[in-house]
VOTORNU-576752 format. One record per residue: x, z, y of N, C-alpha, C in turn; residue number from 1; residue in one letter. Coordinates in Angstrom, 2 decimals. Atoms other than C-alpha are relative to their C-alpha. Layout:
REM VOTORNU-576752
     n.X     n.Z     n.Y    ca.X    ca.Z    ca.Y     c.X     c.Z     c.Y num residuo
       X       Z       Y       X       Z       Y       X       Z       Y NUM       A
...
REM end
This chain:
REM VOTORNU-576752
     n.X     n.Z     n.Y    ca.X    ca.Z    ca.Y     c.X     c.Z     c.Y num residuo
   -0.49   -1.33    0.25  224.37  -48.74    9.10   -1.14    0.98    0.00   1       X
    1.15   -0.96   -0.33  222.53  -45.54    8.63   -0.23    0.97    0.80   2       X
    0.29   -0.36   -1.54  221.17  -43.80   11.44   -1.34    1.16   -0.06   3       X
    1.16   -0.94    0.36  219.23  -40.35   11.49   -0.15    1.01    1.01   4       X
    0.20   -1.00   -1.06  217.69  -38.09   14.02   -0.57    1.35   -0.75   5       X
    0.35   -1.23    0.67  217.27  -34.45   13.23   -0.73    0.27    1.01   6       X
    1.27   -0.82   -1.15  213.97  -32.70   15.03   -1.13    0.41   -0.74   7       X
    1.13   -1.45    0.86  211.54  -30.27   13.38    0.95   -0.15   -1.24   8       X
   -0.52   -0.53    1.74  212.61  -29.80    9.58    0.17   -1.22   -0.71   9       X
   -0.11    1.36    0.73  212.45  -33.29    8.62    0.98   -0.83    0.47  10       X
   -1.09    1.16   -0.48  215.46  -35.97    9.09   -0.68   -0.66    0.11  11       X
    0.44    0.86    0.03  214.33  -39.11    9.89    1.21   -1.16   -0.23  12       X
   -0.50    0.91   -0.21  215.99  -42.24    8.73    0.22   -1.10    0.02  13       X
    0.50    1.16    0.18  216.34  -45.92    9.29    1.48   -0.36   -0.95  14       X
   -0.97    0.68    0.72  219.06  -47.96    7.37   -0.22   -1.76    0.84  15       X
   -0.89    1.11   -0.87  218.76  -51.23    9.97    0.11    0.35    1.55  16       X
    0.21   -0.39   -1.97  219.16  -51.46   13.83   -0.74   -0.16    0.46  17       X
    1.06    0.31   -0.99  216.44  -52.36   14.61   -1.17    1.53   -0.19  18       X
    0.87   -1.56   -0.27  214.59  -49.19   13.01    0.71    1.17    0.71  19       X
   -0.91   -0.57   -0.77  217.54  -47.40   14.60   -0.56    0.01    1.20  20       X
    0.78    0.03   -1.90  216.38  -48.57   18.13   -0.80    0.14   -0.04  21       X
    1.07   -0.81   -0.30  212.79  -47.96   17.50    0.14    1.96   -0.08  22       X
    0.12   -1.38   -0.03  213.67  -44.48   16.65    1.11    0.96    1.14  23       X
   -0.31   -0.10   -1.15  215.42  -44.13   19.60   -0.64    0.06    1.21  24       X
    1.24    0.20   -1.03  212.98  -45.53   21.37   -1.47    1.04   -0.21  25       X
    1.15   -1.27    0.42  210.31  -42.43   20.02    0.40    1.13    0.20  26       X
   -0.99   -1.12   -0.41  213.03  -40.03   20.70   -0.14   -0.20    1.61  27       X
    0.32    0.21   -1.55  212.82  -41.07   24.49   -1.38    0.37    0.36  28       X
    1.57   -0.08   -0.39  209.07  -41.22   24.78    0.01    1.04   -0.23  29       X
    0.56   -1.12    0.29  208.84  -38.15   22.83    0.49    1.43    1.33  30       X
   -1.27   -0.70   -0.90  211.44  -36.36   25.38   -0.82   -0.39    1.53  31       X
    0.96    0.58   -1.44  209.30  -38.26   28.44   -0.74    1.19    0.68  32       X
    0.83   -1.18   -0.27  207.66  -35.75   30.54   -1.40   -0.06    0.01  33       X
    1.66    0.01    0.01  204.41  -37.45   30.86   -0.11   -0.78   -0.89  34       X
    0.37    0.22    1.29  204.24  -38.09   27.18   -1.58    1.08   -0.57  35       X
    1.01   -0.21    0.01  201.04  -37.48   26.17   -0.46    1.49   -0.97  36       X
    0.04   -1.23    0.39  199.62  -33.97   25.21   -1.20   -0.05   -1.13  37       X
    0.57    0.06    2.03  198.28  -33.17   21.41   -0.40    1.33    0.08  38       X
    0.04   -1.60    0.54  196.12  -30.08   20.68   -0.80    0.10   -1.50  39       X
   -0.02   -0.41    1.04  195.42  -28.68   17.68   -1.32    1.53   -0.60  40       X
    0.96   -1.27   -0.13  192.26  -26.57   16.70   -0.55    0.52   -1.47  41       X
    0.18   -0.76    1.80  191.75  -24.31   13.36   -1.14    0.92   -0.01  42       X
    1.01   -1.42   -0.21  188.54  -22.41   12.59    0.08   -0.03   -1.75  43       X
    0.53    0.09    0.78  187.88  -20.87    9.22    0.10    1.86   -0.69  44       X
    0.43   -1.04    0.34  186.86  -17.70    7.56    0.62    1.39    1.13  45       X
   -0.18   -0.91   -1.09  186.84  -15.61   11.07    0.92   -0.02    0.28  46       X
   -1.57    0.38   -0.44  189.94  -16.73   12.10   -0.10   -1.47    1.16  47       X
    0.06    1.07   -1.17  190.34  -19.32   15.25    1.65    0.02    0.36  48       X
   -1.24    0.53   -0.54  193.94  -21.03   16.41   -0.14   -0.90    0.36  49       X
   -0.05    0.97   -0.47  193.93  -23.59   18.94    1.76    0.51    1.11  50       X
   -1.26    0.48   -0.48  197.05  -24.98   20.32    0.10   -1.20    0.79  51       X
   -0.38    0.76   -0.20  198.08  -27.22   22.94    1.15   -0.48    0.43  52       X
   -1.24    0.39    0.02  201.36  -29.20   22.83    0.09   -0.89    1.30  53       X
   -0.41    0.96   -1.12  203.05  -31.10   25.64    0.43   -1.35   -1.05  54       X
   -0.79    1.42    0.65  204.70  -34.79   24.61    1.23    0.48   -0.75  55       X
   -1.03   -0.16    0.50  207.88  -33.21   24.42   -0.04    1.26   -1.01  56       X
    0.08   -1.23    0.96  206.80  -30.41   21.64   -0.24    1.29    0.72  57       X
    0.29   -0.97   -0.36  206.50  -27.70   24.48   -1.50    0.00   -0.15  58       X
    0.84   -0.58    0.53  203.92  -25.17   23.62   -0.78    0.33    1.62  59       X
    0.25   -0.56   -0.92  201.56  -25.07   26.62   -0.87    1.23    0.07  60       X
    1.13   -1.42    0.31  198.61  -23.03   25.75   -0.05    0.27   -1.61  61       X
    0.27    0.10    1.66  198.08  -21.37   22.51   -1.47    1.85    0.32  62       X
    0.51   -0.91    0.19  195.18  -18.65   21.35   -0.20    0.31   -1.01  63       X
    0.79   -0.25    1.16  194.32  -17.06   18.21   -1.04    1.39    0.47  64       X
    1.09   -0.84    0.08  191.27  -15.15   17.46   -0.22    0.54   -1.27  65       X
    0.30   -0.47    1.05  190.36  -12.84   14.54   -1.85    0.57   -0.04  66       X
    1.12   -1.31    0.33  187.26  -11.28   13.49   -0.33    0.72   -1.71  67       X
    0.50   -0.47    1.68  185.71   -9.35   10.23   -1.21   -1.01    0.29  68       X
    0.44    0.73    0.62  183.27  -11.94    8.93   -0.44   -0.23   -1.17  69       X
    0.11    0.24    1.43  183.85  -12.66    5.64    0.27    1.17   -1.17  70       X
    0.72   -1.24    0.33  182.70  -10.15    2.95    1.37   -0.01   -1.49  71       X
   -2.01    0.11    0.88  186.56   -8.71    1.19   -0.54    0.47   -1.64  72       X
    0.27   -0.58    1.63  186.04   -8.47   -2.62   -0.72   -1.22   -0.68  73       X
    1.00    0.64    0.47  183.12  -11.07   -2.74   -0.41   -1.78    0.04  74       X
   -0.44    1.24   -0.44  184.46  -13.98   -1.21   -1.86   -0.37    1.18  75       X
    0.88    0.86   -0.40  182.51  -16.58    1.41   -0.44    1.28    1.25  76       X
    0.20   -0.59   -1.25  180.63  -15.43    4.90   -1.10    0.47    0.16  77       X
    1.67   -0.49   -0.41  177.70  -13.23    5.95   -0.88   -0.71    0.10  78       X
    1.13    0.71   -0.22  176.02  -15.80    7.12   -0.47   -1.29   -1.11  79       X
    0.32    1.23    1.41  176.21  -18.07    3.68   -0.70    1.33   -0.91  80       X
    0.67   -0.78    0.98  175.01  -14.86    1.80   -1.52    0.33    0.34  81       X
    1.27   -0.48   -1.02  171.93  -14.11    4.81   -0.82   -1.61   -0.60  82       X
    0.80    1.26    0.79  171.19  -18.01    3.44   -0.31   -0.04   -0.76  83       X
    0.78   -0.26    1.18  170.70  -17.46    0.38   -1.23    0.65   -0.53  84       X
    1.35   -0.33    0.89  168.00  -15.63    0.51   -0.42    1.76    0.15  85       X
   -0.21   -1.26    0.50  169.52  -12.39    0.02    0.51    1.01    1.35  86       X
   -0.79   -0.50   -1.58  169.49  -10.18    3.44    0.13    1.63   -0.47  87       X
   -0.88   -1.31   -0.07  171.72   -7.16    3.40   -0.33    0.67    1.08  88       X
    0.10   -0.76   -1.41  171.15   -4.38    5.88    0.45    1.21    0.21  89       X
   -1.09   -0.76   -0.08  174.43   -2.58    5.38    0.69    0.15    1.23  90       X
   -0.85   -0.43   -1.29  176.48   -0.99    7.94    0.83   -1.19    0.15  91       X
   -1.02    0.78   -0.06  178.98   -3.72    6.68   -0.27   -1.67    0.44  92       X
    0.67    1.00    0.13  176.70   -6.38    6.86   -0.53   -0.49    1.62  93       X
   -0.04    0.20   -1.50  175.89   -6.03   10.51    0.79   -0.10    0.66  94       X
   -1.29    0.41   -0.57  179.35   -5.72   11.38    0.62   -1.44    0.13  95       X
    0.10    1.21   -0.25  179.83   -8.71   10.10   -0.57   -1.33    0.65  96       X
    1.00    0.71   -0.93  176.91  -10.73   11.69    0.39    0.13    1.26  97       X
   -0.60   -0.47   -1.29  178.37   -8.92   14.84    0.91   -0.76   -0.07  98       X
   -1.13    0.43   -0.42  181.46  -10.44   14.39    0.31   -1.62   -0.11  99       X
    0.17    1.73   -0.24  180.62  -13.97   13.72   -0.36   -0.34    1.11 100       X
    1.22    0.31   -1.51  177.93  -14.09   16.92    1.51    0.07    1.15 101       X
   -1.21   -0.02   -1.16  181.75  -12.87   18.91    0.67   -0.95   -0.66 102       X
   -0.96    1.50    0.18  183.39  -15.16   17.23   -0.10   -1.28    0.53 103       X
    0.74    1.55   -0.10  181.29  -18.17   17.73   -0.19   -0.02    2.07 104       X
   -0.45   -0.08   -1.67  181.42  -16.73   21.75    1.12   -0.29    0.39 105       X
   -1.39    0.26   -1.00  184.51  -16.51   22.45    0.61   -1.08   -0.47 106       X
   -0.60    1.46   -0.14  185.54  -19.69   20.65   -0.04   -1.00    1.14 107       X
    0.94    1.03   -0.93  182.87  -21.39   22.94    0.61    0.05    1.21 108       X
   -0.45   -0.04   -1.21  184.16  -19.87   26.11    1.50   -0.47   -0.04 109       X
   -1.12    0.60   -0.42  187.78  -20.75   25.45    0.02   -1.00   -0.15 110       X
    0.09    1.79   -0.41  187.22  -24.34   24.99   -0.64   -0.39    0.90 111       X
    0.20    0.45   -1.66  185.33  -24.27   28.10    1.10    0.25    0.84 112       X
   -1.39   -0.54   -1.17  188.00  -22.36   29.76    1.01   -1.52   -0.20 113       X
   -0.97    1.46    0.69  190.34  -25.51   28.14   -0.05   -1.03    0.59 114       X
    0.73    1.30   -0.30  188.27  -28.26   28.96    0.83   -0.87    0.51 115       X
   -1.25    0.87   -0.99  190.35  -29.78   31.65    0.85   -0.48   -0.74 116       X
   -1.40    0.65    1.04  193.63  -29.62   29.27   -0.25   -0.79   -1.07 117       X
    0.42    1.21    1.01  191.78  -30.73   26.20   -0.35   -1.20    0.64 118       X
    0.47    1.99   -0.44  190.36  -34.11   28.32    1.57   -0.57    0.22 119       X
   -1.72    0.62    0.11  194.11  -34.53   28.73    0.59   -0.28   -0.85 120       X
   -0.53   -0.06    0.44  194.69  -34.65   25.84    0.16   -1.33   -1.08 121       X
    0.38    1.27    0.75  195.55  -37.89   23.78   -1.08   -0.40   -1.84 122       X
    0.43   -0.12    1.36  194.34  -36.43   20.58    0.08    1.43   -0.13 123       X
    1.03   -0.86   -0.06  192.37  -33.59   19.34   -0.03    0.38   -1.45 124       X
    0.26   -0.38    1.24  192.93  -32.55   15.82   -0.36    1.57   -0.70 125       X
    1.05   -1.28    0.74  190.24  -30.24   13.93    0.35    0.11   -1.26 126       X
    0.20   -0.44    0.89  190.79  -28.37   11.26   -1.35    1.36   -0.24 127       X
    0.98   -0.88   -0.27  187.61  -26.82   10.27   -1.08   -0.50   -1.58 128       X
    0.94    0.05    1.40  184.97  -26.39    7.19   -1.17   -0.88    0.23 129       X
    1.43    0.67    0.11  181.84  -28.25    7.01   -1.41    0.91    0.61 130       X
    1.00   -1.13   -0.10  179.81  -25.22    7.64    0.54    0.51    1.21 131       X
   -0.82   -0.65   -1.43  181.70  -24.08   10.86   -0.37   -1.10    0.96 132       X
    0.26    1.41   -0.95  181.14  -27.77   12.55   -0.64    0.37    1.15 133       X
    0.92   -0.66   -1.65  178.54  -26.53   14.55    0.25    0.84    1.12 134       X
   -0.58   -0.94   -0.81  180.13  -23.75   16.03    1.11   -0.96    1.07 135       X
   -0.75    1.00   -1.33  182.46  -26.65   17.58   -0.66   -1.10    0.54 136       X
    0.64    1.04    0.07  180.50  -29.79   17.62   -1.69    0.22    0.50 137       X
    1.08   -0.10    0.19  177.04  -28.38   17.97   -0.70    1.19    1.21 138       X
    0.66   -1.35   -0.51  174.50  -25.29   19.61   -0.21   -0.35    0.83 139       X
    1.08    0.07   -1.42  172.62  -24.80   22.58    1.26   -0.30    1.06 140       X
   -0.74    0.78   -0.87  174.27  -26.41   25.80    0.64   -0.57   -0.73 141       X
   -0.94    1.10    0.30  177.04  -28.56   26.21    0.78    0.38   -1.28 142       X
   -0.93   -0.45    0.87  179.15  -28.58   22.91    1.56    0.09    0.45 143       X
   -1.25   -0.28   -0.66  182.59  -27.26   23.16    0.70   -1.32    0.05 144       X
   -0.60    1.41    0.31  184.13  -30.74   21.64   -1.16   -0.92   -0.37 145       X
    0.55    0.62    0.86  182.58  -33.91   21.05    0.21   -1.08   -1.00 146       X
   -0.61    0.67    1.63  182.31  -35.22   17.40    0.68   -1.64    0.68 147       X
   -1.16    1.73   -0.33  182.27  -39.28   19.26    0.90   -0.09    1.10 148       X
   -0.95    0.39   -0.99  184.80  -38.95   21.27    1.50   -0.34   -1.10 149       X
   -0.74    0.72    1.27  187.51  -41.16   19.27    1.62    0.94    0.36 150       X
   -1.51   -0.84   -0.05  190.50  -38.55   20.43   -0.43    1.04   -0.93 151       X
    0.02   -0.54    0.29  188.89  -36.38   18.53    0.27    0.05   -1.28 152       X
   -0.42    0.76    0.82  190.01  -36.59   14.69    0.19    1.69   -0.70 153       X
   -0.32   -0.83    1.36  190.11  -34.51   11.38    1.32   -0.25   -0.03 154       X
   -1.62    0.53   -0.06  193.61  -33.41   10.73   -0.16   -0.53   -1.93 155       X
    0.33    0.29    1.35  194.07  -35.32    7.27    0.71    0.68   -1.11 156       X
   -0.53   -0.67    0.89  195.55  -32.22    5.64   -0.50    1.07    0.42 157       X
    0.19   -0.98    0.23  194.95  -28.87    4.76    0.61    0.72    1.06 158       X
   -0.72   -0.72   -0.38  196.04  -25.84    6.92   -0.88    1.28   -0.40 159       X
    0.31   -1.68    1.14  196.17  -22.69    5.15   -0.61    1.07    0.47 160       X
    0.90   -0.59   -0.82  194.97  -20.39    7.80    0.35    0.03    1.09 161       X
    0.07    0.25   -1.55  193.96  -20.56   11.23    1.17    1.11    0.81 162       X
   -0.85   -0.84   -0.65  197.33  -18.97   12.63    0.44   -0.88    1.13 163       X
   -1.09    0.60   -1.24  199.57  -19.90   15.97    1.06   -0.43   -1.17 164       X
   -1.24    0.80    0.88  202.20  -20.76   13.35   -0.45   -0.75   -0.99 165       X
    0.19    1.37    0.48  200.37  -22.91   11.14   -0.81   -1.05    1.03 166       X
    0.65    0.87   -1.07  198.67  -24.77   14.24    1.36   -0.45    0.09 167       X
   -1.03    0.65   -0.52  202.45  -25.27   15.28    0.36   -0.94   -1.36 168       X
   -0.52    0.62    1.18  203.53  -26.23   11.75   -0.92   -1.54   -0.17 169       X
    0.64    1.52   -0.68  200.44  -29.02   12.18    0.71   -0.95    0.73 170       X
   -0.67    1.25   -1.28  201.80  -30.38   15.07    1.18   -0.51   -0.36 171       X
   -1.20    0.65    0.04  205.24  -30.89   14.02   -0.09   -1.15   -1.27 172       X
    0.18    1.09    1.62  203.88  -32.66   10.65   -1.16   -0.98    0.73 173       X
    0.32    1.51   -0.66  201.55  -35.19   13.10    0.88   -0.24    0.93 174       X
   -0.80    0.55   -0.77  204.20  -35.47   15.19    1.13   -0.70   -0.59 175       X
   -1.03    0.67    0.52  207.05  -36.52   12.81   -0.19   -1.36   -0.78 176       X
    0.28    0.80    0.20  207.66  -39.71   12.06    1.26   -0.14   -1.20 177       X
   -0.96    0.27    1.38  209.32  -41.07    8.53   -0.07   -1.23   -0.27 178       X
   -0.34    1.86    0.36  210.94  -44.43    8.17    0.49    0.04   -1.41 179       X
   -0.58    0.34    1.11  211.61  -45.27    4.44    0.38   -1.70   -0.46 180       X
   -0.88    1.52   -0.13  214.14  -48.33    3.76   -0.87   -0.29   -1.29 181       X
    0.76    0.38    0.72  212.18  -50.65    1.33    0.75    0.05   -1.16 182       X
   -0.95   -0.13    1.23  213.05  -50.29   -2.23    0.88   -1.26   -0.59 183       X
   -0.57    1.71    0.12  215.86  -52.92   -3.48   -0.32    0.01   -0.98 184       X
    0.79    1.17    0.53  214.83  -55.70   -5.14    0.82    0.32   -1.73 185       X
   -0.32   -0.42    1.82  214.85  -55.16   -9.59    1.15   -1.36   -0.18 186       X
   -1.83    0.73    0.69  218.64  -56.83  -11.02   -1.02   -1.04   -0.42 187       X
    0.29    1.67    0.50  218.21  -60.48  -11.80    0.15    0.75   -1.66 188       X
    0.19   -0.06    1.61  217.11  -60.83  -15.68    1.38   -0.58   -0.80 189       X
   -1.37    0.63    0.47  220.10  -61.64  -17.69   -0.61   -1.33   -0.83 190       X
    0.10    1.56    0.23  220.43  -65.61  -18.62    0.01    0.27   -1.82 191       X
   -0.14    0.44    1.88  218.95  -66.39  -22.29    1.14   -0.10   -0.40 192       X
   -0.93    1.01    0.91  221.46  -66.77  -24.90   -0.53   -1.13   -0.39 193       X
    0.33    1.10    0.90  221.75  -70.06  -25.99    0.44   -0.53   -0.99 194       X
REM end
C-alpha cells in the first residue's frame, strides 16, 4: 500500500512496507532528541547567514550579518576591483573596504563564539564563493572552520542569498528525504503474427 509522511513542503512516499517502515524509522530518529545537529553557513556579496539546526528541525542558533561591500550599479566587490589594478580613493570606496574588514571580523568572531556548537555538529554545510573561502577556511590564527574536517561539506546547490530564510530553506532541502517507487517494467512485446 501507499504510505506518505508530510514534513517541510515535500511529501514523501514509499509504495512497499518495507520503505514504509524505513520512513518511519527516519521520522523517529528525526523526532529523537539527541539526533544529531546540522548547521548551515552562507557568505556572499556582504551578506553572512549561519544557522544551526537541532535533529528534530528546531532552530537553535541563527545570525545574519549585512554589510555595504559590493559596488551597486557596477556589480562584483571592492576588493576584486582594488585587484585589478585599479585603486579608487572615493568616499564610497573606503566605505566599502571598511565594510568588508567588519565583515570578515565579525564573521570570524561568531564562529569562534560557535565553536563548541559547530564541533557538535554532524555536518557543516558551506555555501560560499571561491573568493570568500578564505575569510572562512583561511587568515591569520586559527581558521574559523576547517576545510579537512570531513563534516565539513559544500552544500551541492545554490542558495540565492545569504538570508535566515534561505539558510532554513537549505536545511529543510538536506534534510528531506525522497523515496521514488521504481519505474514499472515496459508491456511485454506483442507475439509475431504467424
Amino acid at each position: 500500500g501507499a504510505c506518505g509522511f508530510g514534513g517541510g513542503r515535500a511529501a514523501r512516499r514509499a509504495t512497499t512496507a518495507r520503505a514504509a517502515a524505513t520512513l518511519r524509522a527516519l521520522a523517529a530518529a528525526r523526532r529523537a532528541p539527541r539526533a544529531p545537529a546540522v548547521a548551515v553557513v552562507a557568505l556572499a556579496s556582504g551578506r553572512f547567514a549561519g544557522a544551526i539546526f537541532a535533529g528534530d528541525g528546531r532552530l537553535l542558533r541563527h545570525r545574519a550579518l549585512a554589510r555595504y561591500t559590493t559596488r551597486r550599479g557596477q556589480g562584483g566587490a571592492q576588493s576584486a576591483l582594488d585587484a585589478s589594478g585599479k585603486k579608487v580613493s572615493s568616499v564610497g570606496s573606503t566605505l566599502r573596504r571598511h565594510g568588508e574588514r567588519a565583515l570578515a571580523d565579525d564573521v570570524r568572531a561568531l564562529l569562534a563564539e560557535w565553536r563548541a556548537d559547530l564541533g557538535a555538529c554532524a555536518l557543516v554545510a558551506v555555501a560560499c564563493a571561491k573568493a570568500l573561502r578564505p575569510l572562512l577556511f583561511g587568515g591569520a590564527g586559527a581558521p574559523p572552520l576547517d576545510a579537512a574536517d570531513a563534516r565539513v561539506q559544500k552544500l551541492p546547490f545554490a542558495v540565492p542569498r545569504p538570508t535566515l530564510k534561505h539558510a532554513t530553506a537549505a536545511y529543510e532541502r538536506l534534510a528531506t528525504i525522497f523515496l521514488h517507487a521504481p519505474p514499472p517494467p515496459p508491456p511485454a512485446a506483442p507475439p509475431a503474427p504467424a
